[in-house]
N, C-alpha and C positions, 0 to 999 in steps of 0.2 A: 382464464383461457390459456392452453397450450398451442403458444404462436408457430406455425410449421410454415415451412420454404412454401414460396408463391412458385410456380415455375412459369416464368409470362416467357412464351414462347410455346406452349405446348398446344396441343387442338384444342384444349380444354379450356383455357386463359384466354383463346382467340374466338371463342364461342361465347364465352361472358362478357367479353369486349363489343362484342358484335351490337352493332344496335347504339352505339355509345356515338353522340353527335361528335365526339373528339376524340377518338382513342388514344390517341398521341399525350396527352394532357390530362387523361384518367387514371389516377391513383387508385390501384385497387389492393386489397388485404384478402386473405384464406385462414381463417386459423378453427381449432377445434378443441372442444370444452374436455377430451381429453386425450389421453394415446400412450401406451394403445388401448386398444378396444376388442373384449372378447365377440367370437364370429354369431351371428344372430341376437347381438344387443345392439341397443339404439345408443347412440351418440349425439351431438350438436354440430353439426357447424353454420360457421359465421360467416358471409361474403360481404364485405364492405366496401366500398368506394365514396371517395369526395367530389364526384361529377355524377350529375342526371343525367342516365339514359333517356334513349327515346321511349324504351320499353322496358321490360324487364327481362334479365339474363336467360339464355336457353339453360338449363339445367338437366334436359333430356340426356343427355352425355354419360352420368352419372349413374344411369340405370343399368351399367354395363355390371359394375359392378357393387352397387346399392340398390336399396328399396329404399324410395322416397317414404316417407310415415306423416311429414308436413312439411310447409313451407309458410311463412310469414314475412310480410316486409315490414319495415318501421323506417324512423328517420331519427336523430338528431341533431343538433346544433354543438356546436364550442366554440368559444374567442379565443382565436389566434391573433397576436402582434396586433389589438384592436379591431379584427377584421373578425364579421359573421363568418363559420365556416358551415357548410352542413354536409352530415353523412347517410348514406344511404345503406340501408343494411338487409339482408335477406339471412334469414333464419333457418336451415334443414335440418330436422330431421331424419337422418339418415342407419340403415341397418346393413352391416357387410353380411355380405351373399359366401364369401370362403374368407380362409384364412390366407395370406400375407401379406407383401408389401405392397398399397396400392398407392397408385398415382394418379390426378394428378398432382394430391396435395400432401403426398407421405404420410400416412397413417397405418399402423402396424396393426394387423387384425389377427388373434392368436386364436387357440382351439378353447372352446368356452368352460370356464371353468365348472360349470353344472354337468353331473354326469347323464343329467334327462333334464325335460321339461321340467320345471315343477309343479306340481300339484296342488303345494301348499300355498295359502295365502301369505304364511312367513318363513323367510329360510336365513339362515344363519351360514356363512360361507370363512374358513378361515384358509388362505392363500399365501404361499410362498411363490418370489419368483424366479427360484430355483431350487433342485433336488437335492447339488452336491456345492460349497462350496470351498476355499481355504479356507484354517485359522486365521484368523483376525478381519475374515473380509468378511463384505457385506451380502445381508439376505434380506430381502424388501419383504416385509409380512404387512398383509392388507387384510382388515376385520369388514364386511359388508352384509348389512342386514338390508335384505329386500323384503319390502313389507306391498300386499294388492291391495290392504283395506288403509283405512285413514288411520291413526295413532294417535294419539294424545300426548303420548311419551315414550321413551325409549332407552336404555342404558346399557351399554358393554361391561361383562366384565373385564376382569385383568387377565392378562398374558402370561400364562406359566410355565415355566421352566424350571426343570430340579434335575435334566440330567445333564447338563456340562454347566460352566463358568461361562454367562453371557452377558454384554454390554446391552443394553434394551435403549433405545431413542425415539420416542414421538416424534414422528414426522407430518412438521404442521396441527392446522384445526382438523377436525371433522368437514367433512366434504357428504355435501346433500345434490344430488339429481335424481331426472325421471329416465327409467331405462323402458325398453320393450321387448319383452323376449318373448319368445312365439306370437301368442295373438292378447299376452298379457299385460299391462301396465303396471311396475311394481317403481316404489319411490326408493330410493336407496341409499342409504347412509353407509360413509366408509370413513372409515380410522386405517391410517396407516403407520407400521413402526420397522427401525432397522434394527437388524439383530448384528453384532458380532462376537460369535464365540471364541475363546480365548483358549480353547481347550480342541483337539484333535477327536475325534469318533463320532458316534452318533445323537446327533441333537434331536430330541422329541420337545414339540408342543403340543400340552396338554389341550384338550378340547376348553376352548372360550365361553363363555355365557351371556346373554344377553336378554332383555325383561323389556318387552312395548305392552303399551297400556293401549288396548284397543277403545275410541269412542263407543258410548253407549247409543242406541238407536230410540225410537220410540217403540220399541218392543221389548225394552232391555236389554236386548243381547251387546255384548260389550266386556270389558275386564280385563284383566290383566295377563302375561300368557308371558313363560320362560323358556327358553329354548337352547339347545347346544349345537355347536360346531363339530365337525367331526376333528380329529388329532393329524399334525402334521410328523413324520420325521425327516432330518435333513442330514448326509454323510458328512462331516467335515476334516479333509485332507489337511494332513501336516504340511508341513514348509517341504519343500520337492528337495532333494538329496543334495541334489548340485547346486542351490543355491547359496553364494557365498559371500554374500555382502554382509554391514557390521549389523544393519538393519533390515525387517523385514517389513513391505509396502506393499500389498495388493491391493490393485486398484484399477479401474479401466480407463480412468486415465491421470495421468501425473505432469505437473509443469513447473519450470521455475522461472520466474519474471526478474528482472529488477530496475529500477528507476532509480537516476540522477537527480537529484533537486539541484538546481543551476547549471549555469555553461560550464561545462565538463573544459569545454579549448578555453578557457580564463578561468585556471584554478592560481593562486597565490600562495606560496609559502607562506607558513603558520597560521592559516587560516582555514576553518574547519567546513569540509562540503559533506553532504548526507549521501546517504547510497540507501536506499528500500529495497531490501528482497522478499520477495513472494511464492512461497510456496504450497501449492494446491492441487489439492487429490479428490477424484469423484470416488467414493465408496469407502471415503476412511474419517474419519471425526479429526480436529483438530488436535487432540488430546494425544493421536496414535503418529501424528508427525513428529519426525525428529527436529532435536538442533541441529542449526547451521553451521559446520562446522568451518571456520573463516582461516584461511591459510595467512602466515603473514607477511607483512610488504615490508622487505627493508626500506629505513629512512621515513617513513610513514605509522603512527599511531595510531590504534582500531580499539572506537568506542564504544562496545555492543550496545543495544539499549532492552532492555524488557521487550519480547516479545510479544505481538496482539495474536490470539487466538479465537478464532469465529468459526462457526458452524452455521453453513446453509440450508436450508433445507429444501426442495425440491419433491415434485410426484416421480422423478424418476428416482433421487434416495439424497444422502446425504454427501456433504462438499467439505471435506476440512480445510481452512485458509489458515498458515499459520505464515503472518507479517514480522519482517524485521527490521530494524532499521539501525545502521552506522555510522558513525561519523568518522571520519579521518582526518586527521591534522597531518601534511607534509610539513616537515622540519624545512627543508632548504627548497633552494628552486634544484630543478633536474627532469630526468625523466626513469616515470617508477612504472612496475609493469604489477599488473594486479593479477592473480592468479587465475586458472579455470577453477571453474567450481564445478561438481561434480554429485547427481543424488539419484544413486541405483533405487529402482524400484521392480515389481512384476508386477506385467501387464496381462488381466485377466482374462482380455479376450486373444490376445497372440499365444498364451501359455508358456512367454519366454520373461526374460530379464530385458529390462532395458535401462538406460542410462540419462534421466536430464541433466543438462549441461547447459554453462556460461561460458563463454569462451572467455580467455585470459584476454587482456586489454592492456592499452598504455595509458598514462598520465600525465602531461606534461603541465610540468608546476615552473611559473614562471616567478622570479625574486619580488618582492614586498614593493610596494607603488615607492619612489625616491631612491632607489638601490642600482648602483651601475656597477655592472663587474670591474673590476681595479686592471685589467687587461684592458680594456675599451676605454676607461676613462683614461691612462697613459697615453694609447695611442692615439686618443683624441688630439688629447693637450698636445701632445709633437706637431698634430699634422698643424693647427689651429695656428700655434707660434713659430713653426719653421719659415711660411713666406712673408712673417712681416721683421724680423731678422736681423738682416740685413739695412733694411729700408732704415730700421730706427735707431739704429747707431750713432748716425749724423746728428737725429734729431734731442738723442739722449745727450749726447755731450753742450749743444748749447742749452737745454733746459737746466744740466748738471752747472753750468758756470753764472746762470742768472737765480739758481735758487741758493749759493752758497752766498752770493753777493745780498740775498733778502734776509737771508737765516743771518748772518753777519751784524746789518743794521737793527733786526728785531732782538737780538744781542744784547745790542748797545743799548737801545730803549729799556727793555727790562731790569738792565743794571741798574739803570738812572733810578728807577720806583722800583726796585726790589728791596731797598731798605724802608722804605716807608712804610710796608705792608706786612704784616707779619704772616708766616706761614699759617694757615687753617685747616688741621685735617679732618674727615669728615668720614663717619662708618658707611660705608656703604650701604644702599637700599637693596632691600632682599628682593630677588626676581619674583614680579608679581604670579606671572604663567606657573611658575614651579609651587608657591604660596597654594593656588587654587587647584593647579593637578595634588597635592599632596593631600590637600582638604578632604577632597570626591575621595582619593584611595581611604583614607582612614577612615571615612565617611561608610564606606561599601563594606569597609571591613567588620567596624561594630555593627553593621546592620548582617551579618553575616548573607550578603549580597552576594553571589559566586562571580554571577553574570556581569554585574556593573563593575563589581573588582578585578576583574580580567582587562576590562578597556579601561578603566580607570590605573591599572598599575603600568599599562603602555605608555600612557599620556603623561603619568611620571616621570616615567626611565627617560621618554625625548626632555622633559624639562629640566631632570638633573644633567642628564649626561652631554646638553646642545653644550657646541655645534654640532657635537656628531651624531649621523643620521640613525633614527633606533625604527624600522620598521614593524617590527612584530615580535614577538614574545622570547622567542630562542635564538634571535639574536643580540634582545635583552639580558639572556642568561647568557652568554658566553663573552658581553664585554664585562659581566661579574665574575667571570671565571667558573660559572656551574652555582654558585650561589642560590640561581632564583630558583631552579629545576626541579625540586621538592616538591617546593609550595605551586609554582606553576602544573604541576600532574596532579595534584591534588584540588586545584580548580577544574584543568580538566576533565578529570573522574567523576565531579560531584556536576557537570553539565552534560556530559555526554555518555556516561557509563551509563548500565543498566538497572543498576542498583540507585546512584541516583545519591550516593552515601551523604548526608551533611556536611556541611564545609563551616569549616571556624574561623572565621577574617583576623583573631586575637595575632595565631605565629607570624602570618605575612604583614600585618601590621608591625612587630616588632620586629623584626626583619629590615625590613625598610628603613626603619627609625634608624638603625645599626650603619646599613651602609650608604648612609645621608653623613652621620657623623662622618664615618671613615673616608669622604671624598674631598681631595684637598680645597680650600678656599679658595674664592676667586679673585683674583688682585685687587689691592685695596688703592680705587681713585681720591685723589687731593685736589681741589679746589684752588691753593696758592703755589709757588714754585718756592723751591728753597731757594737760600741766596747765592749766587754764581761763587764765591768764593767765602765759602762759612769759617766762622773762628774758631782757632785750631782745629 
């Protein structure tokens, strides 16, 4: 069903409401089986609501500008949220009286594609829904065999073209209803397809074929019956003179979206946030969209990824969506400003150019969780230590003259049993934290892990390099002096690029190993004291 605008507010919605013990509290729906609708063919429509009337809707209204053909009511049920629901449904029947736009439920009623009644019990119809269009745009062609007798079977041929270069696209299944035209009842099967030609001048399609196998009777009559369509031709205009963009887009309508995955106001230095862009045109395939061309952000790194291309299909034509998606690493904290983004296209129904646009945006990237600016932490420590100062002067001088007095006699003690004892020195025990972060890196690396070696070579770098604070990646490479920067863009590439390249954990494993040697030892603890006064 093609769902169309309710307009509750019109005479029309207040006339179906009428009669409704709660109008206030009834949900009601309009929609129609298709649209548009050539003038003097039947259609469907659907009036549903989840509240019982007292009575059934007036529908009289309608005769303004339809001929009623039937009406039917029905009902059914669905479980919502555990709860029975039930719907009430009336069925029309309905035939437009002229052709345009009627209200009150929007339905385009065009000039009928039959140049008469027909005569024949089978007609073969091949339709364009347009005379003239551009290069590369879209032409909605509709095959419809109306058949008065019963059939058995039925088959189209194919869709020929041999004088220009054309894209051809099935749009959707085959689509089956019952029409009404004049005083006949024919069942009517439609196949619909987009054409876009790729070439300027005159496009002809040849006449279609199509073969129904009529039921046999008890008198025998019956058999099988072939039939042709009559030939379309269609003008198709070059690119217009004055258009001057890199790319050409006609379309009737063009958009570009994009979403944020996370809090945009709490992004973190060296920590990677997505950006999805969406780009989507009604009357162009996905195939005829361009790349996105990504401007770049200083201090900020841009990870394109493979692009997702989808094609929708629709009874009005076809939808190209081509999806992207980014990652961005900010290097430091600050604030970065992201560019406008910018994708001319023509709009087929203004006949002009127009332009969808992102507007340029800020960023604000705050420092890695543990990191305080060296300006703030300074004037901290001043304010912090300035008023106690003074106070503890006093208090330092007598601590100073009772601890020289304790240090003195512990002295003298140690003298006493510092020859009985002999010195013991003792290797130091290797930091367990660092042992287990080193493990996971090497670990991540032969498993050529991308992912796990990125957080695993952080949790490294804090356990070599503590006390000092290492929050994120490129503040790891810069206490190496650019060292790790390689091999860190080479994990980023192989998680976030589009290509997606394979990453080999072998270099940054060696690597490591390398500037482990090269950091100096940590001072070695003893166990015993030497003797206050050693020989020679």
């Amino acid at each position: 069903m093609v769902s169309v605008k309710t307009l509750i507010g019109t005479v029309f919605a207040g006339l179906l409401l009428f009669g409704f013990a709660k109008p206030a509290l009834a949900e009601a729906t309009v929609s129609v089986d298709r649209n548009p609708v050539p003038v003097n063919e039947s259609f469907e429509l659907l009036f549903s609501t989840d509240y019982t009337p007292d009575h059934d809707p007036d529908f009289s209204p309608l005769q303004r500008h339809f001929t009623i053909l039937g009406n039917n009511r029905g009902s059914s049920f669905s479980l919502v949220d555990g709860n029975y629901r039930r719907n009430i449904e009336w069925t029309l029947q309905l035939m437009p009286k002229q052709v345009g736009e009627l209200i009150p439920f929007q339905i385009t009623v065009k000039p009928s594609t039959l140049s008469s009644v027909p005569r024949d019990e089978l007609v073969l119809e091949l339709i364009a829904d347009v005379d003239e269009v551009y290069v590369q745009g879209q032409v909605l062609l509709t095959q419809r065999l109306l058949s008065a007798t019963d059939n058995s079977a039925y088959e189209f041929g194919d869709v020929k073209i041999d004088s220009l270069d054309v894209v051809v696209e099935p749009l959707g299944d085959e689509r089956q209803y019952q029409a009404r035209i004049a005083d006949r009842r024919y069942l009517v099967r439609e196949r619909q397809y987009t054409l876009h030609p790729q070439q300027s001048g005159r496009l002809e399609v040849g006449p279609v074929m199509a073969e129904a196998a009529a039921r046999y009777d008890l008198f025998g009559t019956g058999g099988s019956r072939r039939i042709r369509s009559r030939p379309l031709a269609i003008n198709v205009k070059p690119i217009p003179a004055g258009y001057r963009a890199a790319y050409w887009l006609p379309a009737t309508r063009l958009e570009l979206r994009e979403d944020w995955h996370g809090d945009t106001s709490a992004l973190v230095a060296g920590e990677p946030v997505k950006r999805s862009l969406t780009l989507l045109a009604d009357g162009l395939t996905a195939a005829q969209l361009p790349q996105l061309e990504l401007p770049a952000i200083d201090g900020i790194r841009q990870y394109p990824q493979q692009p997702g291309l989808e094609n929708s299909r629709t009874r009005d034509g076809i939808r190209g969506i081509r999806a992207q998606e980014v990652a961005l690493i900010p290097g430091a904290a600050g604030v970065y400003r992201v560019p406008e983004l910018r994708v001319p296209w023509w709009n087929l129904e203004t006949g002009k150019m127009e332009v969808a646009t992102l507007p340029a945006r800020e960023l604000v990237v705050a420092p890695a969780a543990g990191v305080a600016l060296p300006s703030t932490a300074a004037d901290s420590g001043a304010e912090n230590l300035a008023p106690t100062a003074a106070a503890g002067t006093r208090l330092w001088l007598w601590s100073s003259l009772l601890l020289g007095c304790g240090w003195a006699a512990s002295g003298f003690y140690w003298w006493i049993h510092a020859r009985r004892a002999l010195p013991r020195a003792t290797a130091p025990t290797e930091n367990e934290p660092l042992k287990a972060a080193r493990r996971r890196l090497y670990a991540s690396c032969a498993a050529n892990d991308a992912a796990a070696a990125r957080y695993a070579l952080l949790a490294w770098g804090r356990e070599l390099l503590a006390p000092r604070e290492v929050t994120h990646l490129h503040q790891l490479d810069n206490l190496f002096d650019g060292t790790l920067m390689r091999e860190i863009e080479a994990l980023d590439r192989s998680l976030y690029a589009k290509d997606h390249a394979a990453w080999h954990g072998g270099e940054l494993a060696d690597l490591c190993r390398r500037l482990e040697r090269e950091q100096p030892d940590p001072p070695r603890e003893q166990t015993g004291l030497m003797p206050l006064n050693p020989a020679g």
